[in-house]
Every structure is written in C-alpha cells, then in structure tokens.
C-alpha positions as CSV (number, residue, x, y, z in Angstrom):
1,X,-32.7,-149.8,141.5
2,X,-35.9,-147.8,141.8
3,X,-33.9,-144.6,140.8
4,X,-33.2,-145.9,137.1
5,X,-33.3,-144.8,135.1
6,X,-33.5,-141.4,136.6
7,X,-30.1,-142.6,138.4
8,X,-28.3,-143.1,135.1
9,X,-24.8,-142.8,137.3
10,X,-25.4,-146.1,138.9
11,X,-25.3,-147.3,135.3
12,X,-21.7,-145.4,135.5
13,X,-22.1,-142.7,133.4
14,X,-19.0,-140.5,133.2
15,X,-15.5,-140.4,131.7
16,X,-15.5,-144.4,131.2
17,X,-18.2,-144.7,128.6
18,X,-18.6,-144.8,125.2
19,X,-21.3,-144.9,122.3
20,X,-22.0,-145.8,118.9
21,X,-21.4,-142.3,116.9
22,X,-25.0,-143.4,115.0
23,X,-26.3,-143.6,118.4
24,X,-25.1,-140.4,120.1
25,X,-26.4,-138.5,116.5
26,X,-29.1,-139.7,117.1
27,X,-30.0,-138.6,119.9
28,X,-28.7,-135.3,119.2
29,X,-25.0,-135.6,121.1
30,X,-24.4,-134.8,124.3
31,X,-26.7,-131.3,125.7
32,X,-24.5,-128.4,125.7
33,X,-26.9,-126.5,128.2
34,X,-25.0,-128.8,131.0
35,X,-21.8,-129.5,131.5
36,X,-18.3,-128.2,133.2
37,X,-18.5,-124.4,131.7
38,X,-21.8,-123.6,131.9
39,X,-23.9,-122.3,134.5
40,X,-25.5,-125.9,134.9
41,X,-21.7,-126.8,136.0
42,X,-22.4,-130.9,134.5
43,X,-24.7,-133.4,134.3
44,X,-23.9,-133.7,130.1
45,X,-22.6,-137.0,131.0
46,X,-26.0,-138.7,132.6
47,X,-28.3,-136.2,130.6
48,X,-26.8,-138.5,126.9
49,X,-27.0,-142.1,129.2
50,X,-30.5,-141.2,129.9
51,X,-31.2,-140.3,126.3
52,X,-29.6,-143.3,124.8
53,X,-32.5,-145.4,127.8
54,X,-35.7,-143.5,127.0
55,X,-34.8,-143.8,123.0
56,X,-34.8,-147.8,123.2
57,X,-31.2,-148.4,123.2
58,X,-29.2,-150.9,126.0
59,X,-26.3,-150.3,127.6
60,X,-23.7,-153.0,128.0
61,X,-21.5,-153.0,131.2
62,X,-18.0,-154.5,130.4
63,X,-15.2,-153.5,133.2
64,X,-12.0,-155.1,131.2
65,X,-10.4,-151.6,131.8
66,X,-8.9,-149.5,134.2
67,X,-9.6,-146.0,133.3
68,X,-7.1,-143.7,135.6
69,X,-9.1,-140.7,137.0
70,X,-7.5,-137.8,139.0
71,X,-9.2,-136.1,142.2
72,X,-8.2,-132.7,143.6
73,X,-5.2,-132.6,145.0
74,X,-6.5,-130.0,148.2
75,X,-9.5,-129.5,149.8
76,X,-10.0,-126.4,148.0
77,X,-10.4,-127.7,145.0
78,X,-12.1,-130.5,146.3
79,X,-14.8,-128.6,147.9
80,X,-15.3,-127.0,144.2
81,X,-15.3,-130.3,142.7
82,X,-18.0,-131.4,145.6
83,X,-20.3,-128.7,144.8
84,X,-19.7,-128.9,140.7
85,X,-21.0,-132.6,141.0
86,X,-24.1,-131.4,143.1
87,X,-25.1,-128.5,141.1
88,X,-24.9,-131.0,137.8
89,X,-26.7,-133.5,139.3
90,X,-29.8,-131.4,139.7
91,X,-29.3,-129.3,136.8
92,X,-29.5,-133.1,135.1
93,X,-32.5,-134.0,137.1
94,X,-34.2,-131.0,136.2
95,X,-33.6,-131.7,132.7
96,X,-34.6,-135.1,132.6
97,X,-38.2,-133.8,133.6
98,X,-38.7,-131.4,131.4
99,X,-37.1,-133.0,128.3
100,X,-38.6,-136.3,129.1
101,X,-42.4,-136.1,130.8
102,X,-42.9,-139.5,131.2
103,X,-40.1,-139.4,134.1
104,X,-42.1,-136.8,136.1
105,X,-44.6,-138.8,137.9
106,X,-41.7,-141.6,138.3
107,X,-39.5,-138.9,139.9
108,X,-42.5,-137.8,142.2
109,X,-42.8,-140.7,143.5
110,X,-39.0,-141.8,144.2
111,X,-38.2,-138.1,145.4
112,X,-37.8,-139.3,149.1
113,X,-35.5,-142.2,147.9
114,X,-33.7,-139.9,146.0
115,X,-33.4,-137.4,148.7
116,X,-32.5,-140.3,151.2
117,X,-29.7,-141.5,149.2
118,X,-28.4,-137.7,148.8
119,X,-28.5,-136.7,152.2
120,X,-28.3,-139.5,154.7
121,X,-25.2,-140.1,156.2
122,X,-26.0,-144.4,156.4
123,X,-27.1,-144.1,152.8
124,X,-24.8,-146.0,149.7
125,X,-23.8,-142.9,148.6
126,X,-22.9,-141.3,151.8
127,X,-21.3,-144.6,153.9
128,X,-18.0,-144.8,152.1
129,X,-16.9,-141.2,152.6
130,X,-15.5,-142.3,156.0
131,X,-14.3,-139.8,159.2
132,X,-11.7,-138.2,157.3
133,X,-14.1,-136.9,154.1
134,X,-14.2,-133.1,154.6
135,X,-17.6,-131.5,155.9
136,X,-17.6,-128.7,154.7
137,X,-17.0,-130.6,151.2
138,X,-20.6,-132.5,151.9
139,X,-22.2,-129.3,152.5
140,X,-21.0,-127.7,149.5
141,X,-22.5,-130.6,147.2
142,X,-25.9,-130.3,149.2
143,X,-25.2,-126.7,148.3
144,X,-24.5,-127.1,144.6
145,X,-27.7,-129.4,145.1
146,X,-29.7,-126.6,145.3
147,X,-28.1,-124.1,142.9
148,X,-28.6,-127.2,139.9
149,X,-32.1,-125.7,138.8
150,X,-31.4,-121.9,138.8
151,X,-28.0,-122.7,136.9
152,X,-29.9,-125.1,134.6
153,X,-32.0,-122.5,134.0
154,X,-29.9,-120.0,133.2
155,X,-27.7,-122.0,131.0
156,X,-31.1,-122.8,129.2
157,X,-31.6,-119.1,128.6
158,X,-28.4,-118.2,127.6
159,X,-27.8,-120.4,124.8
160,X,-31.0,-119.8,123.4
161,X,-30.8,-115.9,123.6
162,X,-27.1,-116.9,121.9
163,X,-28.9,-118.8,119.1
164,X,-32.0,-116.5,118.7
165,X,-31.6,-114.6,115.9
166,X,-30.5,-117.7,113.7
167,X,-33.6,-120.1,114.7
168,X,-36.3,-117.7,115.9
169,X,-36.3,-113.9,114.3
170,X,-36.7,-111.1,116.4
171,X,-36.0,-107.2,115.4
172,X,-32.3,-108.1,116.9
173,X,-31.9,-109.2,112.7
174,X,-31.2,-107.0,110.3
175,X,-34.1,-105.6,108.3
176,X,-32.4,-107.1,105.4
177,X,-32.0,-110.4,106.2
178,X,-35.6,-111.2,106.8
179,X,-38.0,-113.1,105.0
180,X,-41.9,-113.1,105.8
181,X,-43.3,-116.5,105.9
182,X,-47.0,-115.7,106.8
183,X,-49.5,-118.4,108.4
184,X,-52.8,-118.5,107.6
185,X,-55.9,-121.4,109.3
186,X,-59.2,-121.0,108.2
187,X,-60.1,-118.7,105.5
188,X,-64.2,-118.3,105.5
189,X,-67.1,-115.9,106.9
190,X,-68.2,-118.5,109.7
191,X,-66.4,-119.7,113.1
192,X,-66.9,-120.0,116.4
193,X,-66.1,-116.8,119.1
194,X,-63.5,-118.9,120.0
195,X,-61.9,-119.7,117.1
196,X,-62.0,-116.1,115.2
197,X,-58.4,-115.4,115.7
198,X,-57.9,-118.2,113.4
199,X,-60.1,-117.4,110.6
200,X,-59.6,-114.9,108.2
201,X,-63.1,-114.0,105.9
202,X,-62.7,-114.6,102.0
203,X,-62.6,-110.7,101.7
204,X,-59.8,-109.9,104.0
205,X,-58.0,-112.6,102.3
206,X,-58.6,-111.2,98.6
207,X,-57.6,-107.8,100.0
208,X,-54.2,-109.5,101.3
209,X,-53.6,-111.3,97.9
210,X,-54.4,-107.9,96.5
211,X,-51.9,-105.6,98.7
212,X,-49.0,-108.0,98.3
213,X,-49.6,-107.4,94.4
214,X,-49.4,-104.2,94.7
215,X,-45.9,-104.1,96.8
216,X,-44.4,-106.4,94.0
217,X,-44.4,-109.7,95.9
218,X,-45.4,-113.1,94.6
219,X,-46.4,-115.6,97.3
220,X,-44.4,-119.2,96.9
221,X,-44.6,-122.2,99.1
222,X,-41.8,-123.5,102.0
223,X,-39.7,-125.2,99.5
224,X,-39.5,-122.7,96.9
225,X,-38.8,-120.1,99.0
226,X,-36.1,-121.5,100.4
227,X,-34.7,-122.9,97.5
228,X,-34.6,-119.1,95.8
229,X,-33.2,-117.6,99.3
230,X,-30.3,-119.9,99.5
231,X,-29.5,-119.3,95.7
232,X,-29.2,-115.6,96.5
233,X,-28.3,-115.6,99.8
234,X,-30.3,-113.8,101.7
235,X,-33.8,-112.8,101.3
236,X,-35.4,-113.5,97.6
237,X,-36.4,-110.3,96.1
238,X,-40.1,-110.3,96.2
239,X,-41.1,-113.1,97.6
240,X,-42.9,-113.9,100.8
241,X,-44.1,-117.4,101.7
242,X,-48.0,-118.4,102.3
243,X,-48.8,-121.2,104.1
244,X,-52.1,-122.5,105.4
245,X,-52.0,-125.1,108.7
246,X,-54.6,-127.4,109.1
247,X,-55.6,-128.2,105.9
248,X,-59.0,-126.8,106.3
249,X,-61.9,-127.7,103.3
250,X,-62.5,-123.5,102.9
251,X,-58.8,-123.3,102.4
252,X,-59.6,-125.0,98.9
253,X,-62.8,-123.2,98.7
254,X,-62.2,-119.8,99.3
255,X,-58.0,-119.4,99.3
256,X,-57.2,-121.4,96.4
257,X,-59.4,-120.1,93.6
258,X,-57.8,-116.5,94.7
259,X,-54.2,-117.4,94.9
260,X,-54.3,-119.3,91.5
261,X,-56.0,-115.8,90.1
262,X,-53.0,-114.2,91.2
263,X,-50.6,-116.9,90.1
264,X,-49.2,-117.1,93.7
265,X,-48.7,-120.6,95.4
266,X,-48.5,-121.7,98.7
267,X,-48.1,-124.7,101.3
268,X,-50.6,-127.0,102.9
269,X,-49.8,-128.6,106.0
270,X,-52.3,-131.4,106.5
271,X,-53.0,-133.6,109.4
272,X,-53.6,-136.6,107.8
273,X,-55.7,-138.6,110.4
274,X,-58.5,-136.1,110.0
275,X,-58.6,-135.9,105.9
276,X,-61.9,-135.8,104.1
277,X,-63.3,-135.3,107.8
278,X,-63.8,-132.8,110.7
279,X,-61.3,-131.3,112.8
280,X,-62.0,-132.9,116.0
281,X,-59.0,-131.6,117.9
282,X,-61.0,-128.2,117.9
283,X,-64.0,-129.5,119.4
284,X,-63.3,-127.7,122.7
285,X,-63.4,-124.5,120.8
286,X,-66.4,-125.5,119.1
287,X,-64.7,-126.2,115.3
288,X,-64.5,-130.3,115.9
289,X,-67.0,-130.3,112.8
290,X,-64.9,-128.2,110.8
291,X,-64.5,-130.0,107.4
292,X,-60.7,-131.0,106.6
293,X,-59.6,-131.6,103.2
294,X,-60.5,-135.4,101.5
295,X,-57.3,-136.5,99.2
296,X,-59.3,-136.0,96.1
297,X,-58.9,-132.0,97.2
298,X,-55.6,-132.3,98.5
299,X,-54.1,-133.6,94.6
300,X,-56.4,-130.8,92.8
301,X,-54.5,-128.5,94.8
302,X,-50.8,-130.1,94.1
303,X,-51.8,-130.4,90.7
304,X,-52.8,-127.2,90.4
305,X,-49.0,-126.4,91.7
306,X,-49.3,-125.8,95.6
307,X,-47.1,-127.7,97.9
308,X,-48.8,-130.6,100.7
309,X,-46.7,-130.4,103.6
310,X,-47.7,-132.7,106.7
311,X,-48.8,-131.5,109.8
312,X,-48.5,-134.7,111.9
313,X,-51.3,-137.6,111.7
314,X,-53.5,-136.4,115.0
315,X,-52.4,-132.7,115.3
316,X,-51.4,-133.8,118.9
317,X,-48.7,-131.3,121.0
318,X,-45.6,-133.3,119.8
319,X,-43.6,-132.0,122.3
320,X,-45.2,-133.7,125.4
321,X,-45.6,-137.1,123.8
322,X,-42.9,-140.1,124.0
323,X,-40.1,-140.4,121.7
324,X,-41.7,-143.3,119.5
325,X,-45.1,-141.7,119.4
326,X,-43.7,-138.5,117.8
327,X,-42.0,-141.1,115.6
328,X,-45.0,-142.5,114.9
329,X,-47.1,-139.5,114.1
330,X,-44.0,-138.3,112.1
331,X,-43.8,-141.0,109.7
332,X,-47.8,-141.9,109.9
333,X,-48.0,-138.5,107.9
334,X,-45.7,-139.0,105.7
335,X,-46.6,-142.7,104.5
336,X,-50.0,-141.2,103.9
337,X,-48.9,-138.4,101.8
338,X,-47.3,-140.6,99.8
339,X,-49.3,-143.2,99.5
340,X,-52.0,-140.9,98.1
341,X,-50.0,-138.1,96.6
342,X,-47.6,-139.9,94.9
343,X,-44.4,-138.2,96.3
344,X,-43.0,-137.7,99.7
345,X,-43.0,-134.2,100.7
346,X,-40.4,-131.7,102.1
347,X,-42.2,-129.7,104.8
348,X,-43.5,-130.2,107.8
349,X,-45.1,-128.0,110.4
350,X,-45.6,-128.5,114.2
351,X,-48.9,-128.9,115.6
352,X,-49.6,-126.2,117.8
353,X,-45.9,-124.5,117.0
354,X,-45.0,-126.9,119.6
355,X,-41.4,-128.8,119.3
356,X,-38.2,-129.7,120.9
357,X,-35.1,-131.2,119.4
358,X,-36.8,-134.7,119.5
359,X,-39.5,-133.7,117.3
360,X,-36.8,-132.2,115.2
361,X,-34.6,-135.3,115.3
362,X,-37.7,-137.3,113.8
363,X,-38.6,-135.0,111.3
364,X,-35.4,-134.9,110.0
365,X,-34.9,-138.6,110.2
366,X,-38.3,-139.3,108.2
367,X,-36.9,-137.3,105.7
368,X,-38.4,-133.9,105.6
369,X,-36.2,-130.9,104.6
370,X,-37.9,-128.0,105.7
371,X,-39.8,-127.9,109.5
372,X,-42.0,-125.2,110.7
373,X,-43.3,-123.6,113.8
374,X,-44.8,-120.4,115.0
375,X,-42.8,-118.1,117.0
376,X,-44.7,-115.1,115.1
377,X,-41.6,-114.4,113.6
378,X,-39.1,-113.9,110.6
379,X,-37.3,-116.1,109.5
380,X,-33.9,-116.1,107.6
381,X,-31.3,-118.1,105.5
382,X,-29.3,-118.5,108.5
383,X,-32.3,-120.4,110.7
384,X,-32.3,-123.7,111.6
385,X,-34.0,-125.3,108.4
386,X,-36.4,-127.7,110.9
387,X,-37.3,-124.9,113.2
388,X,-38.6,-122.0,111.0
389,X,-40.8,-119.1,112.2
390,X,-43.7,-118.0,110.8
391,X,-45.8,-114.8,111.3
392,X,-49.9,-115.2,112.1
393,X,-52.3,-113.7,109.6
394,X,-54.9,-113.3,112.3
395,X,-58.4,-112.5,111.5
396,X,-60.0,-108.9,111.2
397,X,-56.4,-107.2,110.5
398,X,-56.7,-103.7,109.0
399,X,-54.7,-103.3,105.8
400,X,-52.2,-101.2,107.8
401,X,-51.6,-104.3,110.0
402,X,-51.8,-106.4,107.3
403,X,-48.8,-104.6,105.7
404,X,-46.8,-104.1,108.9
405,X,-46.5,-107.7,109.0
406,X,-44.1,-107.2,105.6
407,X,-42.2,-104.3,106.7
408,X,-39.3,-105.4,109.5
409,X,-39.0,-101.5,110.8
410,X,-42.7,-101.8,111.6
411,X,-43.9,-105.0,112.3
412,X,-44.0,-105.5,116.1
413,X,-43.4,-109.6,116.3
414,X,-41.6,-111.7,118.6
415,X,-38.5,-110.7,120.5
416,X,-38.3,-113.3,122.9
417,X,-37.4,-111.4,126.0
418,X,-36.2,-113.4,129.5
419,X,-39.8,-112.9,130.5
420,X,-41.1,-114.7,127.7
421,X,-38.6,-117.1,127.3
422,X,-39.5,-117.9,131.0
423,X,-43.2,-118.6,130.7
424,X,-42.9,-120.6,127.4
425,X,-40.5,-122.8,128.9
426,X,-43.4,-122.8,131.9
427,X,-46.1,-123.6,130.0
428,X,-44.5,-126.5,128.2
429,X,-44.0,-128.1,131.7
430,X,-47.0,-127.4,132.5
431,X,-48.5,-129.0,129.3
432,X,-46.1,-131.9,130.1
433,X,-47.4,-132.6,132.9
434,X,-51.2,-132.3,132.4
435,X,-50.9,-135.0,129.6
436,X,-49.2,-137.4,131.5
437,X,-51.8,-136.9,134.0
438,X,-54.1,-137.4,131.2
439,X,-55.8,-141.7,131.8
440,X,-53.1,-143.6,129.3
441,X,-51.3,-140.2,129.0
C-alpha cells in the first residue's frame, strides 16, 4: 500500500490492538492532543501505530479474535460518528507531518491517492458503503475532513497553554516560585556583526558576576540548583544558575578565571564533535572558526568544580532530524564525555533550544537528569525536569537590564501568547521541511 505507513488504519489501528507497555513508554503513550474529547475529535489511535513504525518496531497481524464493536444506533449519531472519524483522520495526518518530517515529502507525493481513496465513490474505502449508507453521513466525514487541522491545532494550543506555566515560565507564575537560570555563549571583546547578540565582552561579564554579589546570590550549575530547589521546595534562597552553551575556548579564558574569583560555578554544555576545534555550525554567521574547548580545557574546568553538560555531538536542530539520529547525537555526547571526563553527566541542553518529546524521550533514555532549552524564561520546581527554560544574557545589556532579568515583577520574558505559540509551531515546520529538502536531508 503506497499510503503506509501514512495509512496506519489499513494496518487496523483501533480498539483491536495492543502493545508492549515498554513499547508504548517508549514512545511516549498515546498523544493526548487527539483523540475523542478534544478538539482534534481522534486520530490517538493511528497517531501511536505510526509511532511504534517510524521508531523501528513491527507489528504482528494475528486475527484469532472477534472483538465486538458497536455502531450508532440512528443516523444522528451516526452522522456524528461519520464526521468524528474525518476530523481525526486529518487531525492525525496533520500530526504525522509535523511530528515526523521525513513523512512530508512522502505525503506530497501520495496526496492525490490519498484524496482518491477519501473521496471517490469506486474507491476501497467508499465501494462497500452500498445504496442505503446515508449521504448526508459521507458529507459530514468529508466535512470533519476539513475541520481535522484547525481542531488539531487548537487542541495543540490548548494543552500547551494548560501546561505552560509548569514547563515554560511566563509572568502567569508566581514571583515566588521562580528561579533564574541565565544563558550565556561567548564571553570575549571580538565577534562577528552577526553574532554580537551572542557575545558578551569580559567586562560586562565581570560587571554581571559583580551585581549578582552584590544582591546576595551565588551562581551554581544545573544540577546543583536543582538539587537545593527540590530540598526546599521552591526556589533556593540565593541562588541563580549560570550556564554557558557551546562550550566556547573564551568561555575558559575570560568566564572562568572570574567565576572562580567569586567562588560561583556554573554549567558547560559542549558539543562534542567540535572539541579542541572551531565552531563550524556558525560559519554562516561568520564564527565557523570560533575556537571550542579541547578536553584538556574541558577537565581543568570540572576539576576546578564546574559541571560539563552535553550539548549534542554536531549542534544540529534535533528536532527536525529522524528518531535514530537524535539517538545518535544523544548518546554520541555522552560516550564522549565519558570517555574523556571520566563520569557521565546529568545535563543536557538543546541545540538551538530546539526539541520535541522525541528529543526528550532520548535524552532521558541515555540517562541524563536534567534537559535544557531556551524559551527566555523562568523556570521552576514544578517544570518538566527535561524541558527547562532559560533566560539569554545577551550582549551590551545595561546593568538595569542586567538586573531585570533577576527580578520576576520586572523582567519582561516570554509569555507565550496564541500569536507566538502560532509562529513557533510555524517555524518548526518550516525548519522541517527545509532540511528534508536538504540533498541526504
């Protein structure tokens, strides 16, 4: 069938299947953004048979049962039924785009078989219905049909504004239940235009160091600051996490020597394919020369007390690759750190800020503890341990900026409106779909 595995029902997906319980954890259970209830109105179902296919797994057909399945009983409630299964089914489809980018140029291409199959009254799906099959039921699916995206959509939405002050921060949480966890990239006098946003100058940093001193905060990696917020329960009194993406060689340079002065610590997030060379991924920007931490830097600095967190091997967007390269540029990090640091470590920050659930799934799998993003946010004891915000440090702050990053009355950072949700969920597909245009993408 040229519609699987898009066409997961023909597989027969529904009330008569069943999984391994590893499995279906795994792959993270069935999607509660579809399904009868929500906007989506189904499409759960297909949405975990899919899942189970593009993660490796088989599926075994065995009909020794009869599984007793009850139809409306007027045409009513048939006609509801009709346009329930429609709306689900594209709600599903539109899913299986977005969560899986491989499938979009697949689905392209099979769109007019798809469509045929839907809509043509000779087609498999169509022929059986016979003379008596309502009409008006047909048009209602063909109806529900097009309603599947926009209720997708909103289902989307609406379980992440539900869930938005436990994973995201916003100023929806309470003043007192937020803890800073600042980002910081480069920290040196010389960039590229394009890159200064990123790059903080060794005296803006001091000055930094210097006004959190002065407020009566101590700066402490990931792990340690999570570790002293769940022992109070809540925010840690005077504490505020640093942490430094990239790995960058004027990080140890310029950061470190002021941090120790200050008896402050701090995490490193290091892409390990790049270590002890230049940070090619920034070569559009013009930084691809950029020196990266060697390993010899990289133990100084644990030594010396700071946490090494991984930041992926190739600093790719983890979120548009397949499920076994994330895997791989999961654990690829994390063997590395190991096999030169001598430990595995706990943390692990997104390239980019950019994740989904998969990227969370492997993460937690390889065995980190503590996952980062971006979302310019704080973050709290109730957020989702793998999916922490963080607030940018960006370069040439004033020190009244600086400290309105601290202060949760003042600081204006990430709300996460419809209109934002909307164009991040936008620009991911978008991103999705330029790298699997990309030649081998």
């Amino acid at each position: 069938d040229p519609l699987v595995p898009l066409a997961t029902g023909a597989l027969g997906s529904g009330a008569n299947m069943a999984f391994r319980s590893e499995t279906l954890h795994e792959i993270g259970g069935f999607d509660a953004v579809l399904g009868v209830g929500t906007p989506a109105k189904g499409g759960d179902d297909l949405a975990a048979l899919l899942d189970v296919l593009m993660g490796g797994w088989s599926v075994r057909y065995t009909p020794h049962a009869k599984v007793l399945h009850e139809h409306p009983r007027t045409v009513e409630a048939l006609e509801r039924q009709m346009y329930g299964y429609g709306a689900g089914l594209s709600a599903y489809l539109t899913r299986a785009v977005t969560r899986h980018p491989s499938l979009i140029w697949p689905a392209f291409r099979s769109a007019h078989r798809g469509l045929r199959h839907a809509l043509s009254s000779s087609s498999a799906k169509n022929a059986g219905k016979g003379a008596v099959f309502p009409a008006r039921a047909t048009r209602r699916e063909r109806l529900g049909m097009l309603s599947g995206p926009v209720g997708y959509t909103r289902s989307r939405f609406s379980s992440r504004r539900s869930r938005e002050p436990r994973r995201r921060g916003s100023h929806s949480m309470a003043p007192d239940a937020c803890i800073p966890v600042l980002l910081y990239h480069a920290v040196s006098h010389d960039c590229a235009p394009a890159f200064r946003r990123w790059t903080v100058t060794p005296d803006e940093f001091g000055a930094q160091i210097g006004a959190l001193e002065e407020r009566g905060y101590r700066g402490v990696g990931i792990a340690e600051l999570v570790r002293e917020a769940r022992a109070v329960g809540g925010p840690p009194p005077g504490l505020v996490g640093i942490t430094f993406d990239d790995a960058f060689a004027d990080v140890a340079w310029n950061a470190l020597p002021i941090l120790r002065a200050a008896d402050f610590g701090a995490t490193i997030f290091v892409p390990t394919g790049y270590v002890g060379g230049g940070a090619r991924w920034l070569a559009t920007e013009g930084e691809g020369n950029r020196p990266v931490m060697d390993w010899r830097q990289l133990a100084d600095a644990q030594r010396a007390g700071f946490e090494i967190g991984a930041h992926s091997h190739l600093h790719p967007e983890l979120d548009v690759l397949g499920n076994d390269e994330i895997r791989t540029e999961v654990e690829a990090s994390a063997e590395l750190i190991e096999d030169h640091l001598g430990a595995r470590q706990s943390a692990f920050a997104y390239p980019h800020g950019y994740y989904d659930e998969r990227c969370r799934r492997a993460v937690r799998s390889t065995g980190f503890t503590h996952g980062c993003g971006v979302g310019h946010a704080y973050t709290s004891i109730e957020d989702d341990p793998l999916a922490r915000a963080r607030i940018i440090v960006s370069g040439g702050l004033s020190s009244a900026e600086f400290s309105s990053l601290l202060d949760p009355s003042r600081a204006r950072l990430a709300t996460a409106p419809l209109g934002r949700r909307i164009r991040r969920w936008a620009w991911r597909s978008a991103r999705r779909m330029r790298a699997h245009r990309k030649p081998g993408g």
